[in-house]
Backbone as CSV, one residue per row, in Angstrom:
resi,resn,N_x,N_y,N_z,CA_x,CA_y,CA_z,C_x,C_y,C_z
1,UNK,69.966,211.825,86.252,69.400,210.501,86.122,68.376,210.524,84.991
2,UNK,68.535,209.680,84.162,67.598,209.259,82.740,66.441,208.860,83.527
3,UNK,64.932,208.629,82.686,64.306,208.001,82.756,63.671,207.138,81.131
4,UNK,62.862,206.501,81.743,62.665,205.725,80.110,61.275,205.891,79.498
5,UNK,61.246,206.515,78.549,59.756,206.569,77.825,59.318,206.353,78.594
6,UNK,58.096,206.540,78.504,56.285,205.840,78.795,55.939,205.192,77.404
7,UNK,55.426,203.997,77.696,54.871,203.170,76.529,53.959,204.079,75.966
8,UNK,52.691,204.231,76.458,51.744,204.301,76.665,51.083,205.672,77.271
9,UNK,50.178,206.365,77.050,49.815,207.819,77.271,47.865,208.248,77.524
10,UNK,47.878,208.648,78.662,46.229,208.422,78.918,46.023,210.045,78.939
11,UNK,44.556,209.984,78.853,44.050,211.204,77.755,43.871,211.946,78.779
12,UNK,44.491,211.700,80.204,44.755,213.379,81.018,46.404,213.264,81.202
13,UNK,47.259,213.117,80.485,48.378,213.219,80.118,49.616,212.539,80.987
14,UNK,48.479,211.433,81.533,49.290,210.711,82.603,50.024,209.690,81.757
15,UNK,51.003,209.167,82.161,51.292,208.050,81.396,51.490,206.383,82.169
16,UNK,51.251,205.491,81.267,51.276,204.397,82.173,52.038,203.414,81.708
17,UNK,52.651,202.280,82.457,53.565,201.377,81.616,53.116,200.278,81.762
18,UNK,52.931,199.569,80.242,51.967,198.184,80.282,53.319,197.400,79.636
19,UNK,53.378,196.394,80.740,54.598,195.236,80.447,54.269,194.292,78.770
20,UNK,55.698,193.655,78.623,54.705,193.643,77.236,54.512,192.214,76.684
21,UNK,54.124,191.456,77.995,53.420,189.885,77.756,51.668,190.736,78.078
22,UNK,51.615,191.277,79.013,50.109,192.047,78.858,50.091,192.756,77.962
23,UNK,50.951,193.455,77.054,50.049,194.372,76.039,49.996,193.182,74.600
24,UNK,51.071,192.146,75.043,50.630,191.096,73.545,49.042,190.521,73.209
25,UNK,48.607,190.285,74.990,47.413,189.754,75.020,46.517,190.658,75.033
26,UNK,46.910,191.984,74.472,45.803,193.120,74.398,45.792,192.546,73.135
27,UNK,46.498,192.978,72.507,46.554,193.014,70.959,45.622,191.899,70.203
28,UNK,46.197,191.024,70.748,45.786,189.203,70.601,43.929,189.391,69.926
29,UNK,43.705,190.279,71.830,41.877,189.778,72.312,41.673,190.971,71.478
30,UNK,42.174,192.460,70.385,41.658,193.353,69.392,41.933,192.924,68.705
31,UNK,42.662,191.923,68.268,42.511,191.312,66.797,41.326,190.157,66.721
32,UNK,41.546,189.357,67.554,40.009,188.312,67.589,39.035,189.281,67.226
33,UNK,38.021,190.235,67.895,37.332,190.946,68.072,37.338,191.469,66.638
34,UNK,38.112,191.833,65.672,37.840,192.469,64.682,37.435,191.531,63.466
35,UNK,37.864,190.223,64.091,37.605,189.436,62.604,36.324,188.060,63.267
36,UNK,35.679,188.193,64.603,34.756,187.372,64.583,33.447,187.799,63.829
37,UNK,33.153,187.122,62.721,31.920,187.142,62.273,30.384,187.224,62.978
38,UNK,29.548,188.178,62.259,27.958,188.504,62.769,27.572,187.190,63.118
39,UNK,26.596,187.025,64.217,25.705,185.791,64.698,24.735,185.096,63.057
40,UNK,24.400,185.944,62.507,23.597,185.538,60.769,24.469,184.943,60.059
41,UNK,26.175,185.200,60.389,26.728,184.416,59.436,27.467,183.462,59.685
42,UNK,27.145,182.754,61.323,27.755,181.442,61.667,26.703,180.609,61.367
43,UNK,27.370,179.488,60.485,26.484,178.580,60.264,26.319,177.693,61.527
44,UNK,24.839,177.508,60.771,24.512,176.037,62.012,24.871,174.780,61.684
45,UNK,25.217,173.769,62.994,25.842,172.666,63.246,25.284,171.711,61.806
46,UNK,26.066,171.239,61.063,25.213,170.079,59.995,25.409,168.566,61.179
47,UNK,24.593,167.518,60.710,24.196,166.113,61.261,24.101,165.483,59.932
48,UNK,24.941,164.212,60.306,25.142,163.072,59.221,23.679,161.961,59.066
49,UNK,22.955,161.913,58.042,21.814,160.920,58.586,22.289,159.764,57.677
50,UNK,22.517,158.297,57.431,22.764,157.138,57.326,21.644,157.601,55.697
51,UNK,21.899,157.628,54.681,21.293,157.170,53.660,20.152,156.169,53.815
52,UNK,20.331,154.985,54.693,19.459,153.969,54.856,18.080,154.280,55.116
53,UNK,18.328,155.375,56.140,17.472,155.753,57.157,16.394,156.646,56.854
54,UNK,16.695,157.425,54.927,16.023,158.233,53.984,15.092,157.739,53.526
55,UNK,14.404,158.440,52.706,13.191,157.831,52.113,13.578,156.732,50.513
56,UNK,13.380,155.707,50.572,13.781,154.864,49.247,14.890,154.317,49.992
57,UNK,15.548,154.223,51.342,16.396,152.914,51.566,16.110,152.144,52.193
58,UNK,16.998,151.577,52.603,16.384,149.789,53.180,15.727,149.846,54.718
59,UNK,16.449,150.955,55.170,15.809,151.187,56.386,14.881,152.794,56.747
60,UNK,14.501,153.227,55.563,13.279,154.036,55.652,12.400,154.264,56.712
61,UNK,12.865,155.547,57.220,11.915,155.278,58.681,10.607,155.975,57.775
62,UNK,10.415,157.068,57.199,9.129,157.196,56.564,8.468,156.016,55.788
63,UNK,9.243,154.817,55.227,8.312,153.531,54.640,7.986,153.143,55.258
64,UNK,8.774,152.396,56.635,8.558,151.484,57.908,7.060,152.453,58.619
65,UNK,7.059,154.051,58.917,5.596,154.319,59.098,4.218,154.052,58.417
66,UNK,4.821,154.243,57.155,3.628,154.496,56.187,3.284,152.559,56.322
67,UNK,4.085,151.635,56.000,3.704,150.454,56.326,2.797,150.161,57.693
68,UNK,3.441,150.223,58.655,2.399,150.084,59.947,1.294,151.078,60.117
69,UNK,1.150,152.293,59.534,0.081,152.694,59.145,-1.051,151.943,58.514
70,UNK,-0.806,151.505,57.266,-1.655,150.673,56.466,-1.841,149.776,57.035
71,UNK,-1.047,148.856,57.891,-1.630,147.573,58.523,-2.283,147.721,59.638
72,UNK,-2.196,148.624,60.319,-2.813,148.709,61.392,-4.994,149.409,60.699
73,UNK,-4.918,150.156,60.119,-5.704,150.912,59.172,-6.755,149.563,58.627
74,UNK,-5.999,148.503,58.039,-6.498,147.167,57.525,-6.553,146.556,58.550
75,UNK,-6.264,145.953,59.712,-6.752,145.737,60.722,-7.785,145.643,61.647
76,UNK,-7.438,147.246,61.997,-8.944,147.703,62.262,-10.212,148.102,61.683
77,UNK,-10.488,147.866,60.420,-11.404,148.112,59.553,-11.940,146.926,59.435
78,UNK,-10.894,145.805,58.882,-11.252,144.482,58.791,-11.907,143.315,60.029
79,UNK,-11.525,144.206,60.995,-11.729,143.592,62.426,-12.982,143.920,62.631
80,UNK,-13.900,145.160,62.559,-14.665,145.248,62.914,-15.685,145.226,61.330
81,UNK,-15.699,144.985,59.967,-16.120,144.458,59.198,-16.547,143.232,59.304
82,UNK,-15.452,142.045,59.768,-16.022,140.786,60.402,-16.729,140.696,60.764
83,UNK,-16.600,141.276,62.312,-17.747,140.919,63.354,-19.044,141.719,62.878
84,UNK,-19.178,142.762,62.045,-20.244,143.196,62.284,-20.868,141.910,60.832
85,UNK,-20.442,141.656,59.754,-20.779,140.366,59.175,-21.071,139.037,59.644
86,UNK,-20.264,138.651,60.654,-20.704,137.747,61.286,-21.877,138.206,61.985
87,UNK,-21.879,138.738,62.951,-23.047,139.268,63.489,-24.769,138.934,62.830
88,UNK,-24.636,139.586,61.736,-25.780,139.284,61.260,-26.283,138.426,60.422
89,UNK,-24.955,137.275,60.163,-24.853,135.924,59.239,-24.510,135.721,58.504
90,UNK,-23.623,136.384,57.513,-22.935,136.732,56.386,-22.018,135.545,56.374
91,UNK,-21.735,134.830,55.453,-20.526,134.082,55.753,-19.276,134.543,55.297
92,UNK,-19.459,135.895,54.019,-18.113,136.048,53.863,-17.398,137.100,55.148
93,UNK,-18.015,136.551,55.915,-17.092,137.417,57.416,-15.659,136.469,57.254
94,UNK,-15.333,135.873,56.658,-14.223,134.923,56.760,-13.054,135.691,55.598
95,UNK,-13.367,136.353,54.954,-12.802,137.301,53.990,-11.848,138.648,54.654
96,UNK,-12.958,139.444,55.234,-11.798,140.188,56.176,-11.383,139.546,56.949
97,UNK,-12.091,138.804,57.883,-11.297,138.265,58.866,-10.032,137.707,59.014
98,UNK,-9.877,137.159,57.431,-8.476,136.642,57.275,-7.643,137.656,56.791
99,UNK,-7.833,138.759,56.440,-7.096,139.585,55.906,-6.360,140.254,57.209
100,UNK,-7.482,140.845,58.329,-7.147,141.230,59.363,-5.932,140.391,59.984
101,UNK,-6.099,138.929,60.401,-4.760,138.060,60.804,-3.577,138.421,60.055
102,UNK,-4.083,138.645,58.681,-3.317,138.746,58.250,-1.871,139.812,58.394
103,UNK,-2.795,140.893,58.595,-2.069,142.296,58.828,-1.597,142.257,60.043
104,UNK,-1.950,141.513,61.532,-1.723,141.401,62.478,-0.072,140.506,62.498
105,UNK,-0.157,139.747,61.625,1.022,139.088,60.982,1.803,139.364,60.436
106,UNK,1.559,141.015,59.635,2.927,141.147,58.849,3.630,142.362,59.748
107,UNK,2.764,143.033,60.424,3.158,144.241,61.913,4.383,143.106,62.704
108,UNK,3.533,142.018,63.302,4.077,141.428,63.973,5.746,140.963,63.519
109,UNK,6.037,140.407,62.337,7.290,140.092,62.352,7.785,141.291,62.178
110,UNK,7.542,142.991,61.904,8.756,143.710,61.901,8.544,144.159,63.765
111,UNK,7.400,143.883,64.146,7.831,144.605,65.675,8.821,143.350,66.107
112,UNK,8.509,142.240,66.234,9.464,141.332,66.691,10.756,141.661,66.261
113,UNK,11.024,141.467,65.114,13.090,142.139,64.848,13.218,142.999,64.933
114,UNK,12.438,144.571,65.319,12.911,145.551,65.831,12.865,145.691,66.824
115,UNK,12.139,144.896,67.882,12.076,144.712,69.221,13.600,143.858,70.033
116,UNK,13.734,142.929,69.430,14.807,141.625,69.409,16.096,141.672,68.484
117,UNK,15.816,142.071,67.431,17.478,142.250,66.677,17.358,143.302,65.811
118,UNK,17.311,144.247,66.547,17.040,145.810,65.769,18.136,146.137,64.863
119,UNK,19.242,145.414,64.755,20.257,145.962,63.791,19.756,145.688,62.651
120,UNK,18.855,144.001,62.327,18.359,143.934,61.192,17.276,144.023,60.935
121,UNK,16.276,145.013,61.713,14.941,146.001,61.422,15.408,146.449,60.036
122,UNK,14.202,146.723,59.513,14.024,147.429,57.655,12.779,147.015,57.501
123,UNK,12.645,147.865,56.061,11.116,147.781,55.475,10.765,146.261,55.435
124,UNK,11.770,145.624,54.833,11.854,144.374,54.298,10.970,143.067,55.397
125,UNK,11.321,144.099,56.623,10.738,142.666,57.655,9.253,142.577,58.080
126,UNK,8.739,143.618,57.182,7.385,143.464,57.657,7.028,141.842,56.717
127,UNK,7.830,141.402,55.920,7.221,140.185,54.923,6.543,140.873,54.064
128,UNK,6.038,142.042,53.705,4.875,142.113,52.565,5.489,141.617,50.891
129,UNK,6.202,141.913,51.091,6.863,142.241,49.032,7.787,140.907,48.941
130,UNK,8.752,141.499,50.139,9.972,140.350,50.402,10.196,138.857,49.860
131,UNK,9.006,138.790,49.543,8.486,136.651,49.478,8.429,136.612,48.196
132,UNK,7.927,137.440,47.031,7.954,137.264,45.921,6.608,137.144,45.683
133,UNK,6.342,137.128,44.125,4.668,137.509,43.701,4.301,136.303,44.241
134,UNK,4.916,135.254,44.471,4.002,133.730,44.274,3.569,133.829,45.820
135,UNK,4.348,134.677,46.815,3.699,134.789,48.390,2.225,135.221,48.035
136,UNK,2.029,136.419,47.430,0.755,137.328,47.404,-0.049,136.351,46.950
137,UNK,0.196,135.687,45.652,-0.500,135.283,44.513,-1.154,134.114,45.904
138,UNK,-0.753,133.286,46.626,-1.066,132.542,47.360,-2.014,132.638,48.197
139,UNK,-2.032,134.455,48.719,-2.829,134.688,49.635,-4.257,135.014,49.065
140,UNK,-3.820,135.197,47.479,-5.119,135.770,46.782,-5.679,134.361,46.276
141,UNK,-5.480,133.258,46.121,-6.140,132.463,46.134,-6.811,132.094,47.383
142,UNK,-6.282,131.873,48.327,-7.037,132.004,49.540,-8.249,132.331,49.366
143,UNK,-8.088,133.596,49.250,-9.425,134.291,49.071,-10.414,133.795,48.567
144,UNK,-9.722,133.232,46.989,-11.111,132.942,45.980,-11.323,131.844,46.639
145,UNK,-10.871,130.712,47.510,-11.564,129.558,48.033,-12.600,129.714,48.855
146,UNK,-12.295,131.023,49.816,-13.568,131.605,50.585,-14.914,131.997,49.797
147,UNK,-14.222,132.580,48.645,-15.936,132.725,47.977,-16.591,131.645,47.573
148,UNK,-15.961,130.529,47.225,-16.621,129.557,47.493,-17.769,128.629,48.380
149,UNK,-16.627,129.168,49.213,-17.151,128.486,50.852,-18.491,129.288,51.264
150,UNK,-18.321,130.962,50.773,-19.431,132.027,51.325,-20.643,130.992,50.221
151,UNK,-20.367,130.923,48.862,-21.831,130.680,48.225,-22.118,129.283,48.638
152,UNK,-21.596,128.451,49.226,-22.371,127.396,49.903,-23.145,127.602,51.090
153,UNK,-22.982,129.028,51.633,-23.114,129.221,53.218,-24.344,129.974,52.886
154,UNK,-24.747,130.722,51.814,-25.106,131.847,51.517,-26.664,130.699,50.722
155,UNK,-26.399,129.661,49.624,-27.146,128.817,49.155,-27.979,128.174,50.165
156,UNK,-26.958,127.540,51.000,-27.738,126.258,52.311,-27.990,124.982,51.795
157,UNK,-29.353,124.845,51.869,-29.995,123.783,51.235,-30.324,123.603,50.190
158,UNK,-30.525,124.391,49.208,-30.350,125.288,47.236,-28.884,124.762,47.083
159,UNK,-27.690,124.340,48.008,-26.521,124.168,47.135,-26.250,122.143,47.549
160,UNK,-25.804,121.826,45.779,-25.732,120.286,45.711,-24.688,120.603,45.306
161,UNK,-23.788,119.060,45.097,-22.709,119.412,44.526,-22.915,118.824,42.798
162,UNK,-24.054,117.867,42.647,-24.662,117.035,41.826,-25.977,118.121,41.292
163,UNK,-25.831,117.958,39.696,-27.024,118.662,38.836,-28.062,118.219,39.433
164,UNK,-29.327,118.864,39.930,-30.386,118.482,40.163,-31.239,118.393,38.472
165,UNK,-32.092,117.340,38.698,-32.657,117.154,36.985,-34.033,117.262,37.559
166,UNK,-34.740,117.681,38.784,-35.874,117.703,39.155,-36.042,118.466,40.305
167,UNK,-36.960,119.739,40.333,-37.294,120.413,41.574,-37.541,120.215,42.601
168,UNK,-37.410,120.681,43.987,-37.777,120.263,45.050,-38.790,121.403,45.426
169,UNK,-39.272,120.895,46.406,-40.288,121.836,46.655,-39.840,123.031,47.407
170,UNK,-38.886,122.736,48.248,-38.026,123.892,48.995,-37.220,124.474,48.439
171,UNK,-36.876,124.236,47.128,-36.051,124.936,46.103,-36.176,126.448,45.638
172,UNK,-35.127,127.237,45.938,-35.710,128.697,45.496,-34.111,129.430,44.781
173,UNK,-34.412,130.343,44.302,-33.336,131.007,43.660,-33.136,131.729,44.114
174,UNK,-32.019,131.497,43.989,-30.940,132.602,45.410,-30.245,133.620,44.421
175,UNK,-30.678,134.853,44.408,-29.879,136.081,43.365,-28.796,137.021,44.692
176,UNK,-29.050,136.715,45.513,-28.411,138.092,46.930,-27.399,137.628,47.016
177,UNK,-26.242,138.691,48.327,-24.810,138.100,48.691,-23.945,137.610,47.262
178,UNK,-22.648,136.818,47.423,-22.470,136.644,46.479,-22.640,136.278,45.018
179,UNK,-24.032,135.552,45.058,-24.644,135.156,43.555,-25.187,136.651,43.020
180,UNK,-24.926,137.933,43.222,-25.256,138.871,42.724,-23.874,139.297,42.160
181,UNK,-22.755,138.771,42.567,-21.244,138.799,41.654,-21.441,138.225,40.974
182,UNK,-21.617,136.675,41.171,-21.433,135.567,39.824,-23.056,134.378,40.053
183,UNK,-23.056,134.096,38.871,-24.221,133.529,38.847,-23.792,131.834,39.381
184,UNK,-22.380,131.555,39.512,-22.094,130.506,40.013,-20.691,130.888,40.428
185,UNK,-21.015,131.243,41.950,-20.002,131.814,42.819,-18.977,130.689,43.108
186,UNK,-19.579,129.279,43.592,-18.655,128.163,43.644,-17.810,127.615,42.714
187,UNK,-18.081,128.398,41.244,-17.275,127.266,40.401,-16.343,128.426,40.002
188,UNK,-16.941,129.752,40.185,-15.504,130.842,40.256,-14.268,130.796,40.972
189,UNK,-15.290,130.251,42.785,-13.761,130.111,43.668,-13.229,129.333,43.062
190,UNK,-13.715,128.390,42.591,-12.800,126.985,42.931,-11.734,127.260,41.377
191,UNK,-12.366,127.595,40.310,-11.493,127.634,38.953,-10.550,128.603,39.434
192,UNK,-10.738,130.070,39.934,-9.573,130.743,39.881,-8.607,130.172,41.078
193,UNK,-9.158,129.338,42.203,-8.366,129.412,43.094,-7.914,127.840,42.657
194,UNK,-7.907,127.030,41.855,-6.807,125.841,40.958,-6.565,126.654,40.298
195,UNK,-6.361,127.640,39.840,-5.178,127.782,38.757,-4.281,129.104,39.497
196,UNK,-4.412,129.312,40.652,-3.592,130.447,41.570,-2.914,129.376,42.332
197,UNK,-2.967,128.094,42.727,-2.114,127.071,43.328,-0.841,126.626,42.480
198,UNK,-1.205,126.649,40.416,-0.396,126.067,40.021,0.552,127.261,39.566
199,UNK,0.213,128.920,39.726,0.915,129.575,39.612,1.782,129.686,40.676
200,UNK,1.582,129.572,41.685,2.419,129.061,43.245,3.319,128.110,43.154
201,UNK,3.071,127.347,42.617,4.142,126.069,42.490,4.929,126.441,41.127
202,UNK,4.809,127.113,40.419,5.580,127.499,39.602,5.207,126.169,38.288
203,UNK,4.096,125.199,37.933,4.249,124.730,37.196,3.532,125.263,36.345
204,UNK,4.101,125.825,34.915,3.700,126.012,33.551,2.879,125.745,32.897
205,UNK,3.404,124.287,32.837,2.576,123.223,32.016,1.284,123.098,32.751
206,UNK,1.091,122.584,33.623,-0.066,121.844,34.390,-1.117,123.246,34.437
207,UNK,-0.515,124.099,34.473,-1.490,126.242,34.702,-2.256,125.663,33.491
208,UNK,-1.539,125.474,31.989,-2.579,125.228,31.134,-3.379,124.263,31.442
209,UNK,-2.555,123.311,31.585,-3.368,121.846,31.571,-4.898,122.196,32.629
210,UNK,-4.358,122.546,33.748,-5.798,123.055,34.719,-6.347,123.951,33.628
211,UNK,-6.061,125.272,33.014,-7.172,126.240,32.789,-7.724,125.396,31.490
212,UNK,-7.888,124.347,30.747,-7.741,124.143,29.213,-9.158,122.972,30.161
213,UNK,-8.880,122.056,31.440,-9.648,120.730,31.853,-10.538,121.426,32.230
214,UNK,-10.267,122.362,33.180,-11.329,123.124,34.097,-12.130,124.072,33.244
215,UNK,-11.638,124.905,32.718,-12.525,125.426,31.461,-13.694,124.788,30.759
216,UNK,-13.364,123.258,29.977,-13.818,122.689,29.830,-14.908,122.117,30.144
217,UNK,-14.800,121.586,31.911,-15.642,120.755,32.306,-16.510,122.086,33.047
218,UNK,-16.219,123.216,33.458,-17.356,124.336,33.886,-18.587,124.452,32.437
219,UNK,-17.459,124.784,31.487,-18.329,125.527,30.352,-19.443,124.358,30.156
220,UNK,-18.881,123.262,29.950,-20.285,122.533,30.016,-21.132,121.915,31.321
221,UNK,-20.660,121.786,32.752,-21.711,121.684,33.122,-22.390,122.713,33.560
222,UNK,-22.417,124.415,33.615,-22.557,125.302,33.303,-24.034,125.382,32.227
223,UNK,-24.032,124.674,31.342,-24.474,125.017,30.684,-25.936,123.545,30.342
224,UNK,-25.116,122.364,30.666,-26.233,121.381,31.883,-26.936,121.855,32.508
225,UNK,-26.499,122.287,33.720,-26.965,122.684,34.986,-28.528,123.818,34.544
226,UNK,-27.587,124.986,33.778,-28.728,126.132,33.006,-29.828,125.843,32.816
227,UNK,-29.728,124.674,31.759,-30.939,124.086,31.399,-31.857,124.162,32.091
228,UNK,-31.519,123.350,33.300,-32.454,122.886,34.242,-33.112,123.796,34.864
229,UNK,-32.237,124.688,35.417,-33.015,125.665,36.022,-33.406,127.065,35.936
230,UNK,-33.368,126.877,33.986,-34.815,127.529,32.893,-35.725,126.784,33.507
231,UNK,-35.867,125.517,33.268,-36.983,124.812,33.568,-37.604,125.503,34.843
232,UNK,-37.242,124.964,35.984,-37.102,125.494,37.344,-37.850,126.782,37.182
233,UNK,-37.138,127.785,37.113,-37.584,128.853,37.022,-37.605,130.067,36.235
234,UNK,-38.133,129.438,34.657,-38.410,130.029,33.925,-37.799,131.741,33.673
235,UNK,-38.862,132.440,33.717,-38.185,134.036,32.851,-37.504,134.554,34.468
236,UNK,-37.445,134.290,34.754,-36.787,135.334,36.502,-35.112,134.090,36.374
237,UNK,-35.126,133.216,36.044,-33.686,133.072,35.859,-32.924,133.785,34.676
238,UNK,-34.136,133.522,33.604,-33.489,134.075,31.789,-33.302,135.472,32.676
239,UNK,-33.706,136.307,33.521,-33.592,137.915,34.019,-32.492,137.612,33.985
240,UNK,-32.107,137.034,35.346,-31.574,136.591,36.608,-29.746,136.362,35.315
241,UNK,-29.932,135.423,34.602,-28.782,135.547,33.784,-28.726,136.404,32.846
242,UNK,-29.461,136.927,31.984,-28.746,138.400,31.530,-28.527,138.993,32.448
243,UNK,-28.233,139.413,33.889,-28.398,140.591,34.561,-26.454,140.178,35.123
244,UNK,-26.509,138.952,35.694,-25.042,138.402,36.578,-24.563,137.595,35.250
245,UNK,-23.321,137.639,35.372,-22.109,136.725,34.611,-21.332,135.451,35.590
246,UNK,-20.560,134.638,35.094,-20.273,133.811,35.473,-18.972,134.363,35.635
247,UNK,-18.346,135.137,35.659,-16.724,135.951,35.905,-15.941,134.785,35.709
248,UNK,-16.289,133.766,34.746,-15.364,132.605,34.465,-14.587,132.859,32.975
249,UNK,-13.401,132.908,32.356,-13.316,133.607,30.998,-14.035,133.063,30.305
250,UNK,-15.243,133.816,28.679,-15.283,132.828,27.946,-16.889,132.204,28.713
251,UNK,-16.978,132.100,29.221,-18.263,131.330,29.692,-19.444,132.697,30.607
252,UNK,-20.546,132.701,29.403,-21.209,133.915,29.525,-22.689,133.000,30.400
């Protein structure tokens, strides 16, 4: 009687017979094993991030921070600038104060559409840029109307709207607060803030026409008004105007 090989031969000279769907799957799991690569040279998983979502696109999550950063930053600075101006009587507490609303206002419309229609969250919804220069230019007139408003608040009873041609006895010269910017804080607001309305409206023509009338009618009653109050008060105004300018162009 024959017998048949031994496949297979173990190292105390026994022999053993491995069927040969099990010795394929030997082979199989020593060939894997010889060609899986070191743990240093499997790379790690890559992640797709939306371009948008980078710095310089529309939906910038580093701009969208750095934005509510700054507004919140202007906010709270401006918030408590106010009150501590108001506080002690200042009138241009109305200066931050509006700035502060302001910032409270431009947070507010991007938390609202990212709160409510987050698909169209982006930098864009805070409103700052979005509106065009004539938005800003609008808000910066604002402003100059407040300085106005501060040197009437700041004057009192020292502010007419009519040349005085004769002293009063309660009459005094007011150099502090804003008349230490301009020597005629009211006719600054009011000139730059008419000719920041007609840059808003986009009319051309009329920008001159205001800066060419208004120019005009400052530089000379400006220079009316002066007169008088040399008279008034002699060498402490002549100081008093070499020292402040009229920040009006052209009119020293």
């Amino acid at each position: 009687m024959t017998k048949s090989p031994p496949s297979e031969s173990s190292p105390g000279g026994l022999h053993h017979h491995i069927p040969g769907t099990q010795q394929g799957e030997l082979q199989h799991h020593q060939h894997r094993q010889q060609h899986v690569p070191p743990a240093s040279q499997i790379d790690a998983p890559s992640f797709y991030v939306n371009p948008q979502y980078l710095p310089g696109g529309a939906k910038s999550l580093s701009g969208i921070s750095i934005r509510a950063y700054g507004l919140g930053i202007a906010l709270g600075i401006c918030s408590l600038l106010s009150a501590e101006l108001a506080y002690w009587g200042y009138g241009i507490w109305r200066a931050p104060f509006f700035i502060a609303v302001l910032s409270l206002f431009h947070y507010l419309e991007f938390e609202s559409t990212a709160r409510y229609n987050p698909s169209d969250a982006s930098t864009s919804s805070f409103l700052l840029l979005s509106n065009g220069i004539a938005y800003s230019i609008a808000h910066a007139t604002a402003m100059l109307e407040l300085v106005r408003v501060a040197a009437m608040r700041k004057a009192k009873t020292n502010f007419n709207h009519l040349v005085q041609l004769y002293k009063k006895d309660d009459h005094e010269l007011v150099t502090g607060g804003v008349y230490a910017f301009s020597r005629h804080p009211s006719y600054f607001g009011f000139f730059w803030w008419a000719l920041g309305t007609q840059v808003v409206l986009g009319n051309v023509g009329c920008f001159v026409a205001y800066a060419v009338v208004l120019w005009k009618f400052f530089s000379h009653r400006i220079t009316h008004e002066e007169r008088h109050l040399v008279q008034f008060f002699g060498k402490a105004y002549i100081d008093y105007r070499h020292r402040v300018p009229t920040r009006i162009p052209f009119i020293r």
